[in-house]
C-alpha positions as CSV (number, residue, x, y, z in Angstrom):
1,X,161.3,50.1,72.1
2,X,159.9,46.3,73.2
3,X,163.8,45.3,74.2
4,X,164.1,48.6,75.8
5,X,160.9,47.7,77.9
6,X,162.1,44.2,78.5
7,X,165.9,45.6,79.6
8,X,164.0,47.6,82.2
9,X,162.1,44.8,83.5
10,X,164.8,43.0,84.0
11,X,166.4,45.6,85.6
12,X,163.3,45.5,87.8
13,X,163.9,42.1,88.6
14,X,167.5,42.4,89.2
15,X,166.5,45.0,92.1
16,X,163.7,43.2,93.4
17,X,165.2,39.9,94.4
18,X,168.1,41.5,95.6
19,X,166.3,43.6,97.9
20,X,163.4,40.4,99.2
21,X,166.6,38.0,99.5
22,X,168.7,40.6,101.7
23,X,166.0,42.4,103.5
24,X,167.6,41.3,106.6
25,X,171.2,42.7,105.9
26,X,170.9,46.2,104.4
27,X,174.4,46.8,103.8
28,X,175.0,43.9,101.9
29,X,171.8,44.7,99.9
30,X,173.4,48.1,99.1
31,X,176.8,47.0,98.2
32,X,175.0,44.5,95.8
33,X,172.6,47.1,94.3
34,X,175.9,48.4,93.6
35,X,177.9,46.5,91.9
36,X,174.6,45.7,90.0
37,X,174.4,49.1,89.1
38,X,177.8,49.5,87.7
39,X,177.7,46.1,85.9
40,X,173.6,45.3,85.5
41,X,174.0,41.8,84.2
42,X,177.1,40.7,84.9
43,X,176.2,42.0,89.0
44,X,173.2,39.8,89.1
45,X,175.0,36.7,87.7
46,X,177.9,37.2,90.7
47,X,175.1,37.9,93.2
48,X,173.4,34.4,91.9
49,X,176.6,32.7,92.3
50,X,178.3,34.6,95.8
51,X,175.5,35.6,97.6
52,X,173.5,32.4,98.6
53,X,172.3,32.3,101.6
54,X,174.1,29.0,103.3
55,X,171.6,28.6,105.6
56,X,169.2,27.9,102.9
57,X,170.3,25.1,101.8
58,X,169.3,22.0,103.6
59,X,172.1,20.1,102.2
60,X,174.7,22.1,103.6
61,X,173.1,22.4,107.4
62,X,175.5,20.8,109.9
63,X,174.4,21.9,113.2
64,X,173.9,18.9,115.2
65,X,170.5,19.4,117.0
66,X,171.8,17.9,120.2
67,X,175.7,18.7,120.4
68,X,175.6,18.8,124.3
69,X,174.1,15.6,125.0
70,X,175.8,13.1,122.0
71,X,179.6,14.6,123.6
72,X,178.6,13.5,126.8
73,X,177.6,10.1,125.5
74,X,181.2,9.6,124.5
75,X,182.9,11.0,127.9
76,X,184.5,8.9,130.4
77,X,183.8,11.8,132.3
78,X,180.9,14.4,131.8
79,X,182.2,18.0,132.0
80,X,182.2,20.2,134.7
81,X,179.4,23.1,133.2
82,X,178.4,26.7,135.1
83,X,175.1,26.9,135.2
84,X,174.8,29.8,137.6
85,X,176.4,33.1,137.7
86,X,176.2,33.5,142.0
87,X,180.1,32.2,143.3
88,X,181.1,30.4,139.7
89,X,182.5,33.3,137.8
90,X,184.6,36.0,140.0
91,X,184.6,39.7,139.0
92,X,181.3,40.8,139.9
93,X,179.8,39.0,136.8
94,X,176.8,38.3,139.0
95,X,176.0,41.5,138.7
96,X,175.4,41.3,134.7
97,X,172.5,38.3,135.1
98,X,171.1,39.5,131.3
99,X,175.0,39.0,129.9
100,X,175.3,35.8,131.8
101,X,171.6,34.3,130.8
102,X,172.6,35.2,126.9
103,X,176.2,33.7,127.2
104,X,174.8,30.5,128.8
105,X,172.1,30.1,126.5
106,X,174.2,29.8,123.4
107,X,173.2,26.8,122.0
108,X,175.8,24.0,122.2
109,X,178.6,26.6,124.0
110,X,178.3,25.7,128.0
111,X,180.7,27.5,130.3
112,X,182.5,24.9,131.0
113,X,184.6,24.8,134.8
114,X,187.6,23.1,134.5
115,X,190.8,24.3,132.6
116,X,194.3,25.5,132.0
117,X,194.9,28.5,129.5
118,X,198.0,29.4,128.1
119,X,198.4,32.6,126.2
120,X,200.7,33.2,123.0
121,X,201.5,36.2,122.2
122,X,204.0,35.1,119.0
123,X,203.5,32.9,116.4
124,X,206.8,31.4,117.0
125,X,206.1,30.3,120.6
126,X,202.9,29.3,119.1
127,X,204.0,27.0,116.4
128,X,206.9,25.5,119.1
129,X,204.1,24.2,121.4
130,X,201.8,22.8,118.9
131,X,205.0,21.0,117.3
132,X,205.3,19.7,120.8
133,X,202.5,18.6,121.3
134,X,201.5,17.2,118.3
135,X,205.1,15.0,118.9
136,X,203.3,13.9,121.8
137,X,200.6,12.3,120.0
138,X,199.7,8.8,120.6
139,X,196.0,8.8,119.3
140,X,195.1,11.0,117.2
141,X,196.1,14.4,115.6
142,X,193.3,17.2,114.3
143,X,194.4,19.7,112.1
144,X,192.1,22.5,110.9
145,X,193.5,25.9,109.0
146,X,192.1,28.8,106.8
147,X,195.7,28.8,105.2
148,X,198.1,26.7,105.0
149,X,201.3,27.5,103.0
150,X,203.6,25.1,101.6
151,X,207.2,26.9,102.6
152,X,209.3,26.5,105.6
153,X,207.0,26.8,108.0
154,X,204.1,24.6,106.3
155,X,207.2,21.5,105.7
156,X,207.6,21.2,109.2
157,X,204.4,20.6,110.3
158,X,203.6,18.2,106.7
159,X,206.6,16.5,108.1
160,X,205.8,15.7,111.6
161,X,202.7,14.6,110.7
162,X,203.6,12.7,108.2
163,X,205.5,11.0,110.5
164,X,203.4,10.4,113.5
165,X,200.8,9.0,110.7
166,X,203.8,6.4,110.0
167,X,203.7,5.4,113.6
168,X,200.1,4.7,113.8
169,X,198.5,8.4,114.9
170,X,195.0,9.0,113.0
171,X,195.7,12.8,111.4
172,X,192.8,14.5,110.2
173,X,193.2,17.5,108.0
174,X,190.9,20.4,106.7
175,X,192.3,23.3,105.1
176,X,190.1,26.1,103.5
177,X,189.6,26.1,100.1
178,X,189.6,30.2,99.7
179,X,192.3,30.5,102.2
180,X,194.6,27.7,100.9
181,X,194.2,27.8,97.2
182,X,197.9,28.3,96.5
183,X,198.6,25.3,98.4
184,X,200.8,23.0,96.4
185,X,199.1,19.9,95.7
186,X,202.2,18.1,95.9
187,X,201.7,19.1,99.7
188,X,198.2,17.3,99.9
189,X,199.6,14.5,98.3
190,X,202.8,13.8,100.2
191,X,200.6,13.7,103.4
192,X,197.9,11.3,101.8
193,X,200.5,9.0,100.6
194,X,201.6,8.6,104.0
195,X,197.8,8.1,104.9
196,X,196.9,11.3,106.6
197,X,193.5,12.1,106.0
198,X,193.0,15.6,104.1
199,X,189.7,17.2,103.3
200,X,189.4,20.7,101.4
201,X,187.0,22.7,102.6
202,X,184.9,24.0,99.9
203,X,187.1,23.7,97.2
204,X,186.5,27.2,95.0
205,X,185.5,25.4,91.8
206,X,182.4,23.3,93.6
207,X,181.8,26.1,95.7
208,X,181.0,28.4,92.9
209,X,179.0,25.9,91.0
210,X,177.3,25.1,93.8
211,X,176.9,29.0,95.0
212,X,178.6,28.9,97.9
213,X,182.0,30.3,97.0
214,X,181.3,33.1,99.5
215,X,181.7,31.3,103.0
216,X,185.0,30.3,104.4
217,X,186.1,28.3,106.9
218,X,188.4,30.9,109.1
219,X,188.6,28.4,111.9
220,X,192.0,27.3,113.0
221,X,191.9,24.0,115.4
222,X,194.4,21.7,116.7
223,X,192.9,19.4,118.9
224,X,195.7,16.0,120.4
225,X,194.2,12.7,121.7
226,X,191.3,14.7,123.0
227,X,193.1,16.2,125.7
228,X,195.2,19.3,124.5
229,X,193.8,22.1,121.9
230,X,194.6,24.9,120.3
231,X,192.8,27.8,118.8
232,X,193.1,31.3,117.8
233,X,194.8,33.8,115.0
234,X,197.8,31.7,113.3
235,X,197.4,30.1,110.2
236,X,200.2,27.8,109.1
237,X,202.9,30.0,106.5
238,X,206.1,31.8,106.8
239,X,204.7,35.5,106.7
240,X,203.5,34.6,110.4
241,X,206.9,34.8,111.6
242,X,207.9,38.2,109.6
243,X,208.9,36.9,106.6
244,X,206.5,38.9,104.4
245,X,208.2,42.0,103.4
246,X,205.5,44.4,102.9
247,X,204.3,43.5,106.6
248,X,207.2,42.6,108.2
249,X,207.0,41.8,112.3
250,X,203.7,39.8,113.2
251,X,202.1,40.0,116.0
252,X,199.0,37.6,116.5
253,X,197.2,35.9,119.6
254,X,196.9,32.5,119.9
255,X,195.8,29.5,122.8
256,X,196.5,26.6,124.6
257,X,193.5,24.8,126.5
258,X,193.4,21.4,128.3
259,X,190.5,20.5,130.2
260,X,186.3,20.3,129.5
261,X,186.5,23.1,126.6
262,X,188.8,20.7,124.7
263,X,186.0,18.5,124.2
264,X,184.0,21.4,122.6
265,X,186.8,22.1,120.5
266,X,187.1,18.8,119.6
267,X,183.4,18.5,118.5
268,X,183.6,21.9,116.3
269,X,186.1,19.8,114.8
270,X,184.3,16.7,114.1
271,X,181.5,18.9,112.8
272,X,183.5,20.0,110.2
273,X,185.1,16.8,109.4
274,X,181.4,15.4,108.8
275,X,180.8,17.9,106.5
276,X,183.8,17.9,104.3
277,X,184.5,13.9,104.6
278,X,180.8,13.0,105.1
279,X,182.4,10.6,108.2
280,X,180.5,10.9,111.4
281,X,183.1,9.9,114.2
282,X,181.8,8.6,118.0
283,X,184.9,6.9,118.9
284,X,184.6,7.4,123.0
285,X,188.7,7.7,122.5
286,X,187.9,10.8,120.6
287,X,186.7,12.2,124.4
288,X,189.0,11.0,127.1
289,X,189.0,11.4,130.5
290,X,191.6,14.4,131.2
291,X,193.4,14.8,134.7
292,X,193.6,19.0,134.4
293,X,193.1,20.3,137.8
294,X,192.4,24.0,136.8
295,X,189.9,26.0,137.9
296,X,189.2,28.6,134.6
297,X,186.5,29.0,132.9
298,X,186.2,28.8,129.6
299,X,183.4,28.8,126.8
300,X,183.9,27.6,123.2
301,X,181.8,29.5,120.9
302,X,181.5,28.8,117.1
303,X,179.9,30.6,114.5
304,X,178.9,30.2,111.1
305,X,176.3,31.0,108.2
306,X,175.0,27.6,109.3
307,X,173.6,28.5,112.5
308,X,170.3,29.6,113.6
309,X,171.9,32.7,115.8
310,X,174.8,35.3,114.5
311,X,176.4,33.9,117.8
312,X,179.5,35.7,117.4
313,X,178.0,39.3,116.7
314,X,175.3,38.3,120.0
315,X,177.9,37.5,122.3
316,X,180.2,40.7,121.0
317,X,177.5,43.4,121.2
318,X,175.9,42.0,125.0
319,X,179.4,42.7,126.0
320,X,179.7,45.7,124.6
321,X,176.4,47.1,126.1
322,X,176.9,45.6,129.9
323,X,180.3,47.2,129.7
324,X,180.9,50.3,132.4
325,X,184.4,50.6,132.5
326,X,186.5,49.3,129.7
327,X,186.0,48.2,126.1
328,X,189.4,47.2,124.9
329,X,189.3,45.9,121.3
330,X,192.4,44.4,119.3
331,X,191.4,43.8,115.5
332,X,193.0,43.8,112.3
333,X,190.0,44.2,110.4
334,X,187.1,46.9,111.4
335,X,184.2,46.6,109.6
336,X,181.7,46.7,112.3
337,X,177.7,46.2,112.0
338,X,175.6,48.9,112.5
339,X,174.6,47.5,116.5
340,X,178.5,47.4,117.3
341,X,179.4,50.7,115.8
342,X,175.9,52.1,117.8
343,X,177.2,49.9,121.0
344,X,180.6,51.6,120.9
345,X,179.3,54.9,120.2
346,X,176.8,54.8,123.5
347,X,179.9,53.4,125.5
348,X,182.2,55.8,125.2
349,X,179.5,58.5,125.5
350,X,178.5,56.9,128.4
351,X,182.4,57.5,130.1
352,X,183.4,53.8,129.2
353,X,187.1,53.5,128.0
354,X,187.1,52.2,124.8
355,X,189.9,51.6,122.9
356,X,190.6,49.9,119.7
357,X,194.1,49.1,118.4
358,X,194.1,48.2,114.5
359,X,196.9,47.6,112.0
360,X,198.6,51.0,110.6
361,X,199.5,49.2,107.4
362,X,196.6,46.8,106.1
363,X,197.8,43.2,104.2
364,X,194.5,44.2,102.3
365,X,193.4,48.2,100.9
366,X,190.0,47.8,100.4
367,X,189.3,46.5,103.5
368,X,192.0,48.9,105.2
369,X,189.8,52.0,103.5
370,X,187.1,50.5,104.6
371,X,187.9,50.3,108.2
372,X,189.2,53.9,108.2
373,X,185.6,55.5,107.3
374,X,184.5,54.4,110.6
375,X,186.5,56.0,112.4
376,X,185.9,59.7,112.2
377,X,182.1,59.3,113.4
378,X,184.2,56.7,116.5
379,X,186.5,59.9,117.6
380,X,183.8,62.0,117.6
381,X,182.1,60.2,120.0
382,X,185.0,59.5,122.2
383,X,186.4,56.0,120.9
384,X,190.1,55.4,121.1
385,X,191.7,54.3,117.9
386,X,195.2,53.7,118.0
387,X,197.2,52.5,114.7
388,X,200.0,49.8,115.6
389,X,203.2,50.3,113.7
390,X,205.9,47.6,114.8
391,X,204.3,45.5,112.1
392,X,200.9,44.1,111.3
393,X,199.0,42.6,113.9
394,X,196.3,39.8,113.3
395,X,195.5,39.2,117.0
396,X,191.7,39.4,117.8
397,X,191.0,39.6,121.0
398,X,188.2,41.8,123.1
399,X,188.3,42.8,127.1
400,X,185.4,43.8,128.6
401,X,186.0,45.3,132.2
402,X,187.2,42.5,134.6
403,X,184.6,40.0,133.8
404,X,185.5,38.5,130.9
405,X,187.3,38.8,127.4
406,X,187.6,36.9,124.3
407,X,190.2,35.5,121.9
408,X,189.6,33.5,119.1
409,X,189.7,33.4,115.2
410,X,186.6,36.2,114.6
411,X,187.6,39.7,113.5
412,X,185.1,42.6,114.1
413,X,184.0,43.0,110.6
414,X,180.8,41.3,108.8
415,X,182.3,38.8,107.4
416,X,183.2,37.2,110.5
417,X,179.7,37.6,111.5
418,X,177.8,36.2,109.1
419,X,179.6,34.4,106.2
420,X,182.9,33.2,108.1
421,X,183.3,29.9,109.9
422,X,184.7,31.0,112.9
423,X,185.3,30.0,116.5
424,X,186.3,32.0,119.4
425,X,187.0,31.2,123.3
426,X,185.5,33.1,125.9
427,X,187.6,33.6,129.5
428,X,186.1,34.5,132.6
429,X,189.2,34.1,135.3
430,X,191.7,37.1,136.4
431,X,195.0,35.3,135.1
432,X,193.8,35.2,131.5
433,X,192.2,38.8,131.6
434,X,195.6,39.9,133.3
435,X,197.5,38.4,130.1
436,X,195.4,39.6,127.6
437,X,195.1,42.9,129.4
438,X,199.3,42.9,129.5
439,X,199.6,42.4,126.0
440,X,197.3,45.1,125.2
441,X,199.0,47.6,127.2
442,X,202.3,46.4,125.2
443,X,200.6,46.8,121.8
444,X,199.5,50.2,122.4
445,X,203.2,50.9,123.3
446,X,203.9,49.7,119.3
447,X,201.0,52.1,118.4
448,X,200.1,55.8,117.3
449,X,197.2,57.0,118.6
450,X,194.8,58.9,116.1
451,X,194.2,62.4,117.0
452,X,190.2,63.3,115.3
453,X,191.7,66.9,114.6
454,X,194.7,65.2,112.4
455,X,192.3,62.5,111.3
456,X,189.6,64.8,109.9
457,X,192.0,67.0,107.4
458,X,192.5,63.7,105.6
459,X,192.9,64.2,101.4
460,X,189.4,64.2,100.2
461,X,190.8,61.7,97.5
462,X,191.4,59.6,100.6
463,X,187.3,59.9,101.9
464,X,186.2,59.4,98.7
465,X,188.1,56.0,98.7
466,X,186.7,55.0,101.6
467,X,183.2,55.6,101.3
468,X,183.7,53.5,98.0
469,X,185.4,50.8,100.1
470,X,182.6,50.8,102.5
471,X,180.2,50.6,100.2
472,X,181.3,47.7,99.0
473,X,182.9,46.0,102.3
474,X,180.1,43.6,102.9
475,X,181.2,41.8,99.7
476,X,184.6,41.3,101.2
C-alpha cells in the first residue's frame, strides 16, 4: 500500500507543477495533463525537458533593452520614424488611434517612413532576386533560415556564397537546429572552409539537455551590405519550387525591402547572431546610409519566447478587432488562440468579410486535423474558409480593410505565438495592400470553398481525430 500512496503523490505532483508553471496558457496545460495521463512518468520527464519556459532563463534573454537608440548610434543617417497617425499613414488609419498607439508602442518596432517593397509571389522569383543580390555584395552577406536543404536548390546558394566569402564579403550564417537537422554537415563544412561564418541555432542535442528543445528559430533573413533585405515564407530546399511529390506546386509569399526597415531587419539579425556566436557587432558599416526614395511604410516586428510581450499574437488580434470591413487571412497552419478564434467569431458576426484560405492537403496531419476542428464552430458564425488545391501554400500573410496588412514568417497557430522565433513586416501603403490583396483574390481562384452543411456530415472517425489533434496541438 505505502508505494501505492507514494505513486499517487507523485501523481499529485506531476499535476501540480504542471498546472502552477502553465497557469497562463490553459491549452498547453491541458495538452500536457494529457500526455501525462497517458504516459504518467515518462509525460512529466518530456514536459521537464520541452516545456521550459525560455523566458525564464536569464541566460538565454537577448532582448537588447535599448534597440532603438544603439541602431541609431551606428547610422550615417537616423531613420525616418511615424510617430503620429494624422497625414502619415493613408487609408483612414487615423481613424483607429487605439490600433495605431498599440502598433507604435511595440517595443523596438517603429513605423518606419521610408521604403521600397517588392512582393514575391513564387519562390522561384524569390530565390532569383536574392541570388542577385547577394552577387551584388561588396560588404557583407546575412543569411538566416529555419531550413536549409542540401540539394539543388541549397548548392546554389552554398556556392555563391562561398564565393563572395573568397572575394572578401563577411557571410554570416544561422540555420535552425530543428528545422535544418538533415542538413549535411558536409554543407556546413564546405562553407566554413571557405571562411563563412555558420552558427546552428540551438542545436537539438544542447537544446534538450539544456531544456529548450522546444523553441525554434522560424525566422528567415537576408539582409546585403545593410541596404537590401529580405524576409518572409521561403526556406532554402527544392520542395519550394514543386519538387516534393506529395505537395507538388508551392505557392509561398515572400519580400524585398530597401530603405529604414532594413536596418531593423538587420538588427533582428544581429540579435540572433549574438546569441548563437556570442559576437556583438557595432560596425557603423553594418548601418549605411541608403539613397531609397520611397515613401511606404513599413514596420518590422519580431517575436519570440524571449520577449516581454506575445507581440505577434498583440498586433494580430488589435487588427482583427478594429477591422469593419475585411479580414482576409492566408495561412497554412490554423491553430488559433482562444482571443483570435473569439476576434474572428465577433467579426464576421458583426458583418465583417472574413476569409481564410488554408492548404487542402497538409505537409503535416496532426496539425492539418488540428486545424480542421476549428472550423465548424468558424462557419457557423459566418467565417469564410476556403481549402486551396493547386498545391500547398505556405504564404502567411493577413489584410485588414485598406489600412494595413502583414506578411512575414508567423503562421496563425500557437506556436508562432509563443514558442517560435519569428518576424513579420507590417505595410501600411495602397500599392502593397493592392498586391497582397491581388494575390489573394488569385489564390482563392486555386481554392474550394467549404460549405458548413458539407463540412458538418464529416466521418465521426474524422471528429474524433481532430479533437485528439487539438488536444494535443499546443505541443506541436
Amino acid at each position: 500500500m505505502l508505494w501505492l500512496v507514494i505513486a499517487l503523490f507523485l501523481f499529485i505532483f506531476q499535476i501540480a507543477t504542471i498546472l502552477i508553471l502553465e497557469f497562463r496558457h490553459p491549452s498547453k496545460a491541458v495538452a500536457w495533463l494529457m500526455v501525462l495521463f497517458v504516459v504518467p512518468l515518462i509525460g512529466f520527464i518530456m514536459y521537464y525537458f520541452l516545456a521550459k519556459g525560455y523566458s525564464h532563463r536569464k541566460k538565454v534573454h537577448r532582448k537588447s533593452p535599448d534597440m532603438p537608440g544603439k541602431i541609431r548610434r551606428y547610422m550615417a543617417k537616423p531613420p525616418g520614424i511615424v510617430m503620429e497617425a494624422d497625414g502619415a499613414i493613408a487609408n483612414g488609419f487615423q481613424q483607429e488611434p487605439r490600433l495605431f498607439g498599440l502598433l507604435n508602442n511595440i517595443p523596438g518596432s517603429p513605423i518606419t517612413g521610408c521604403n521600397d517593397v517588392e512582393v514575391f509571389s513564387s519562390p522561384e522569383a524569390a530565390y532569383e532576386a536574392m541570388l542577385q543580390v547577394m552577387e551584388q555584395a561588396r560588404s557583407h552577406i546575412h543569411f538566416e533560415f529555419y531550413t536549409v536543404r542540401s540539394d539543388t536548390i541549397g548548392s546554389v546558394f552554398q556556392q555563391l556564397m562561398i564565393r563572395k566569402a573568397r572575394e572578401g564579403v563577411k557571410v554570416r550564417c544561422i540555420f535552425d537546429g530543428i528545422g535544418s537537422y538533415q542538413l549535411d554537415k558536409r554543407y556546413v563544412e564546405e562553407l566554413r572552409q571557405a571562411g563563412v561564418e555558420v552558427y546552428i541555432f540551438l542545436p537539438p542535442l544542447i537544446a534538450f539537455f539544456d531544456k529548450r528543445i522546444n523553441y525554434r528559430n522560424h525566422r528567415k533573413i537576408v539582409v546585403v551590405d545593410g541596404l537590401k533585405g529580405f524576409l518572409g515564407g521561403i526556406n532554402i530546399g527544392d520542395e519550394y519550387v514543386g519538387k516534393d511529390p506529395r505537395l507538388g506546386f508551392w505557392r509561398d509569399t515572400h519580400l524585398a525591402l530597401s530603405g529604414d526597415a532594413v536596418y531593423y531587419l538587420q538588427h533582428t539579425f544581429l540579435t540572433d547572431w549574438s546569441f548563437v556566436s556570442g559576437e556583438k557587432l557595432s560596425d557603423p558599416d553594418l548601418f549605411p546610409e541608403h539613397d531609397c526614395t520611397g515613401t511606404k511604410l513599413v514596420q518590422i516586428i519580431p517575436g519570440g519566447p524571449d520577449a516581454h510581450w506575445d507581440t505577434i499574437l498583440e498586433m494580430y488580434f488589435a487588427s482583427i478587432a478594429a477591422a469593419k470591413e475585411r479580414i482576409w487571412i492566408t495561412t497554412p497552419y490554423f491553430i488559433p488562440d482562444p482571443s483570435i478564434v473569439m476576434g474572428l467569431k465577433t467579426a464576421a458576426i458583426s458583418g465583417v468579410d472574413v476569409r481564410i484560405i488554408y492548404p487542402d492537403v497538409p505537409d503535416s496531419r496532426i496539425v492539418g486535423y488540428a486545424s480542421l476542428s476549428y472550423i465548424e464552430e468558424l462557419l457557423e458564425a459566418g467565417v469564410q474558409f476556403y481549402a486551396y488545391e493547386k498545391g500547398f501554400i505556405h504564404a502567411k500573410v493577413i489584410i485588414i480593410d485598406d489600412i494595413l496588412a502583414s506578411a512575414g514568417t508567423a503562421n496563425v497557430d500557437l506556436r508562432s505565438f509563443f514558442s517560435n522565433f519569428e518576424l513579420n513586416a507590417v505595410f501600411y501603403d495602397k500599392e502593397t495592400l493592392k498586391r497582397l490583396e491581388s494575390d489573394f483574390i488569385e489564390d482563392l481562384k486555386a481554392s474550394r470553398k467549404i460549405i458548413w452543411e458539407e463540412f458538418a456530415q464529416r466521418p465521426n472517425t474524422q471528429k474524433a481525430k481532430e479533437v485528439l489533434a487539438r488536444l494535443f496541438s499546443p505541443l506541436f
